[in-house]
C-alpha positions as CSV (number, residue, x, y, z in Angstrom):
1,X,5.2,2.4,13.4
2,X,6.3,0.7,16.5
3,X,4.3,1.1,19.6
4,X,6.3,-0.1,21.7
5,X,3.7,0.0,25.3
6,X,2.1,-2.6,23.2
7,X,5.3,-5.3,24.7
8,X,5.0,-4.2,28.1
9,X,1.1,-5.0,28.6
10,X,0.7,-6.1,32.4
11,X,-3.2,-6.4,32.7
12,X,-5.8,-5.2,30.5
13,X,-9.0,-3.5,31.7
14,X,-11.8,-3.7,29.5
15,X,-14.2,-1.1,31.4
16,X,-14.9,1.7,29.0
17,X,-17.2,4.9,29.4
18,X,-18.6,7.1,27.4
19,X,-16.8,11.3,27.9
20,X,-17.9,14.0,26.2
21,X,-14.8,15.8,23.5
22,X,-13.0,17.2,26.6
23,X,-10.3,15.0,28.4
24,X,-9.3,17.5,31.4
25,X,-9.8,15.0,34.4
26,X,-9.3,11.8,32.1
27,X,-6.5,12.1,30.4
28,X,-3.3,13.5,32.3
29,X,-3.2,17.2,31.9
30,X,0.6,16.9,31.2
31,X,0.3,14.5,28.1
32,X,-2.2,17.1,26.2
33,X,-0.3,20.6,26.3
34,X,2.6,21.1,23.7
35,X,5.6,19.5,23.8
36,X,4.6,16.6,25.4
37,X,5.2,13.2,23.6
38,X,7.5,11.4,26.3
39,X,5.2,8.6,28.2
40,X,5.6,7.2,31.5
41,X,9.3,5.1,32.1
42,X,10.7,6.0,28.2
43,X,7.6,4.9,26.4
44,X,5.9,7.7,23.9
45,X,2.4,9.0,23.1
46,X,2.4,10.3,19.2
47,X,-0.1,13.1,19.9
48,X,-0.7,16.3,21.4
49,X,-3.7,17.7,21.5
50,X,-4.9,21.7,22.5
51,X,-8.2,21.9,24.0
52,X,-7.7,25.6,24.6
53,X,-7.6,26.2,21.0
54,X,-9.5,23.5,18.3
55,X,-12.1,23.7,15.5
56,X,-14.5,21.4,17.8
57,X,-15.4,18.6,15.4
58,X,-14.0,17.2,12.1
59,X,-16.1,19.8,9.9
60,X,-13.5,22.8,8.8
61,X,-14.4,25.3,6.7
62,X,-12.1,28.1,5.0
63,X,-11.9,30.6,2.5
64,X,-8.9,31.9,0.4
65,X,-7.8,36.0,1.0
66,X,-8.1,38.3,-1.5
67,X,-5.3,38.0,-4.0
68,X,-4.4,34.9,-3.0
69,X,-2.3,33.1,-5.8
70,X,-3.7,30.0,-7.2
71,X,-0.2,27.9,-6.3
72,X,-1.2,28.8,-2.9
73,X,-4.9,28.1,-3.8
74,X,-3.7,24.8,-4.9
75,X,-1.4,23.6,-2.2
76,X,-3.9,24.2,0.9
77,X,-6.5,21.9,-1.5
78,X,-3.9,19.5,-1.3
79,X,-3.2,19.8,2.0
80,X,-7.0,19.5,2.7
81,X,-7.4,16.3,0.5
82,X,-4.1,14.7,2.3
83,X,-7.1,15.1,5.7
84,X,-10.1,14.2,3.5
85,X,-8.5,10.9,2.4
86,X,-7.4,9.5,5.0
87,X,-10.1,10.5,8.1
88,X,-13.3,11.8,8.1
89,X,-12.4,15.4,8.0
90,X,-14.9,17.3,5.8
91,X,-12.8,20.6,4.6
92,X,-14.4,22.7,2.8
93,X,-14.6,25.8,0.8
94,X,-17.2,28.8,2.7
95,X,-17.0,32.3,1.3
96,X,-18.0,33.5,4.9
97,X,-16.0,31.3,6.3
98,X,-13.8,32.9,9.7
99,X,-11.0,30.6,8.7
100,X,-8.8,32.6,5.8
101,X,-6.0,31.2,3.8
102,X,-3.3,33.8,3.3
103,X,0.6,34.2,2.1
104,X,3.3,37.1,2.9
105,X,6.8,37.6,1.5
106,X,8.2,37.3,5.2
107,X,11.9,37.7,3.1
108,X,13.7,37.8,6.2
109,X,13.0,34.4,7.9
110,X,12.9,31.8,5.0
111,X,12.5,29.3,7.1
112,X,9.3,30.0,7.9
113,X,7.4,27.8,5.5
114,X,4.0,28.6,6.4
115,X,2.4,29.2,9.8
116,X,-1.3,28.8,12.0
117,X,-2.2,32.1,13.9
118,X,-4.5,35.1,14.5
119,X,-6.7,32.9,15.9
120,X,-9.7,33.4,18.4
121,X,-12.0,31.6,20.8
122,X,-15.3,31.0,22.3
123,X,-15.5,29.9,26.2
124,X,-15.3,26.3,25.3
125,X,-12.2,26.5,23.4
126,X,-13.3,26.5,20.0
127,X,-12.3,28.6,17.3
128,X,-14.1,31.5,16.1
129,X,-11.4,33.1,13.5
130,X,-8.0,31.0,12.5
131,X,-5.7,32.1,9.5
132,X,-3.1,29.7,7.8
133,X,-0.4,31.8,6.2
134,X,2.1,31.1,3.4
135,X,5.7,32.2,3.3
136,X,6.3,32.8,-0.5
137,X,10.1,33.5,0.6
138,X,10.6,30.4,2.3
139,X,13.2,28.1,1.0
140,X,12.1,25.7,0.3
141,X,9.0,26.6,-0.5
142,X,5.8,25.2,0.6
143,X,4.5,22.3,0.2
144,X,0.9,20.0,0.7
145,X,2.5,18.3,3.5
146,X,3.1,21.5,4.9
147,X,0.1,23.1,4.2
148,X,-1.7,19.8,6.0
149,X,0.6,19.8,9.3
150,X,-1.1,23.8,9.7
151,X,-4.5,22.1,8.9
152,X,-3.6,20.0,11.9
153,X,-3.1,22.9,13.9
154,X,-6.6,24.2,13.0
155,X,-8.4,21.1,14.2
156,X,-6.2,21.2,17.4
157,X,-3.0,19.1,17.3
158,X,-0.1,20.9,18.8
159,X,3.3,20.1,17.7
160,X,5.7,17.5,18.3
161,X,9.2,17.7,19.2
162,X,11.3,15.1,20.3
163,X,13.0,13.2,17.6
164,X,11.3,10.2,17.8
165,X,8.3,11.9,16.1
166,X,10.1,12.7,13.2
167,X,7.4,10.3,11.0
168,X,4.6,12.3,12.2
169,X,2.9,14.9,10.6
170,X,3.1,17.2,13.4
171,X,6.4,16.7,14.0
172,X,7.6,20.5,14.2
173,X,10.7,20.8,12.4
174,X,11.0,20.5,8.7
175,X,12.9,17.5,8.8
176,X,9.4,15.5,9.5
177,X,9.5,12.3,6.9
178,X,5.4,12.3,6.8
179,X,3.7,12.4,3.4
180,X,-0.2,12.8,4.7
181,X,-1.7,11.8,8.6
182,X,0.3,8.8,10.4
183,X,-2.5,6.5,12.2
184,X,-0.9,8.2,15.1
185,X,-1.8,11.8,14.0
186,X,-5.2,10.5,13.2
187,X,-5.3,9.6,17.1
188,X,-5.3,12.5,18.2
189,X,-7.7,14.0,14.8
190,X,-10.1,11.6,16.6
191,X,-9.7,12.3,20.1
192,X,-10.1,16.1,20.0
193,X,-12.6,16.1,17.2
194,X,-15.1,13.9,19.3
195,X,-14.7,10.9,17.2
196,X,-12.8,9.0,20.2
197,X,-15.5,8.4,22.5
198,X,-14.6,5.0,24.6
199,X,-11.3,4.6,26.3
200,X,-10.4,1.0,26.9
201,X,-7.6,0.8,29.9
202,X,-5.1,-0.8,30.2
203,X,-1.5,-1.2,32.2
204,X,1.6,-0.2,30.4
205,X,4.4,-1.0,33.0
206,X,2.7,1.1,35.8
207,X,0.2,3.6,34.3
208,X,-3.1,2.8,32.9
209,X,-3.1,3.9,29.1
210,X,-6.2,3.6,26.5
211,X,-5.6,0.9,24.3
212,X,-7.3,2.6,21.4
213,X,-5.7,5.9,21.8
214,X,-2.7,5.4,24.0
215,X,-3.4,8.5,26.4
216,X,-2.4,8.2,30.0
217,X,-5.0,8.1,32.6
218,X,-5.1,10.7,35.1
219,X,-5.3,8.8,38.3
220,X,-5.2,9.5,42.1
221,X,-2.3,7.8,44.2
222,X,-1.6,6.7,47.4
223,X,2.5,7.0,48.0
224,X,4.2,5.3,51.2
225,X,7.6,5.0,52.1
226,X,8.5,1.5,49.9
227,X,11.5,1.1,52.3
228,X,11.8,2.2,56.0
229,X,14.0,5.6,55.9
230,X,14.4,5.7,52.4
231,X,13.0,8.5,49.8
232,X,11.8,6.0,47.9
233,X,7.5,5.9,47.7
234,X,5.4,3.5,45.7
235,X,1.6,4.0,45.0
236,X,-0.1,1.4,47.1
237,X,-3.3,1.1,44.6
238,X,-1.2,0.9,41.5
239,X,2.4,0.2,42.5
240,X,3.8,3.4,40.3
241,X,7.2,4.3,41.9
242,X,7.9,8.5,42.8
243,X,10.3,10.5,44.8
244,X,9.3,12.3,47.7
């Protein structure tokens, strides 16, 4: 896909430090909650990441609740593999596992497909108990890709919503065009999963955004007046414009 702060490149810094899996303080606050996705001046990040509520690292284990039908079974192993194959995500099966896979006939809202919830967490944000349900009345019915976006959920992507994420698989409505993990998804896999270490700045039009994982820098500004009586202020370290 198009990334299109790649055309708009004003200076590139190549300092880079090591941070530990949380980004509070490094990455803006407002590009990591849900519903984020619009970047600075029109330009978009791909990913949204929860660090209130993630698995911690790429290792996810699950097991299947009792009853569960082997279509279901089948689909979440599919689901998995559509992770497996494309990142380093090691999903795998744990009879004590505190993540459950599980499917209702939730006959009155079918288009519910499937959904990530009941889910609990330590003080650092990680999971301690997640369940991925099935809808068996949704129409249409379930399917891998589906079954992958709530695996997404369960290593801590939030979803997406404006329609220019419509190719990503956490795109939240079920018109996403996704078949398995867009490099962008795999972004954000990496960055809350602790595989993103190093971020390497650089200026998109006024902001400083990480070249490898396109997050926007949370930076401290000095505003002044850019024009004697006018509303107008521009940083004078960076030259971002804002609005008294």
């Amino acid at each position: 896909m198009c990334v299109l702060w790649l055309c708009v490149i004003f200076c590139l810094s190549v300092t880079a430090n090591a941070h530990s899996t949380s980004q509070s303080g490094i990455i803006d606050e407002g590009f990591l909650s849900s519903y984020t996705g619009l970047n600075y001046e029109s330009n978009y990040i791909w990913w949204s990441i929860d660090e209130a509520y993630h698995n911690g690292n790429v290792n996810l284990t699950y097991k299947f609740d009792t009853g569960l039908s082997l279509d279901t079974q089948e689909l979440f192993e599919d689901g998995a593999a559509l992770w497996s194959n494309n990142t380093s995500a090691n999903i795998t099966y744990f009879s004590s596992s505190t993540g459950i896979v599980s499917e209702a006939n939730i006959w009155w809202n079918t288009d519910l497909i499937a959904f990530f919830g009941n889910y609990e967490v330590d003080a650092s944000g990680h999971l301690t108990k997640w369940a991925i349900c099935v809808n068996t009345a949704a129409d249409p019915a379930a399917t891998a890709v589906d079954l992958a976006h709530e695996i997404g959920h369960a290593f801590g992507l939030n979803d997406l919503y404006y329609p220019v994420h419509i190719s990503c698989l956490m795109y939240g409505h079920t018109s996403c065009t996704a078949t398995a993990p867009t490099s962008s998804d795999i972004k954000g896999f990496k960055l809350i999963t602790g595989l993103h270490t190093r971020h390497i700045w650089m200026y998109t039009n006024t902001r400083k955004t990480c070249y490898i994982c396109s997050g926007v820098k949370t930076e401290s500004h000095n505003y002044v007046c850019s024009d004697y009586g006018s509303i107008s202020q521009r940083c004078l370290l960076c030259l971002q414009s804002d609005c008294i």
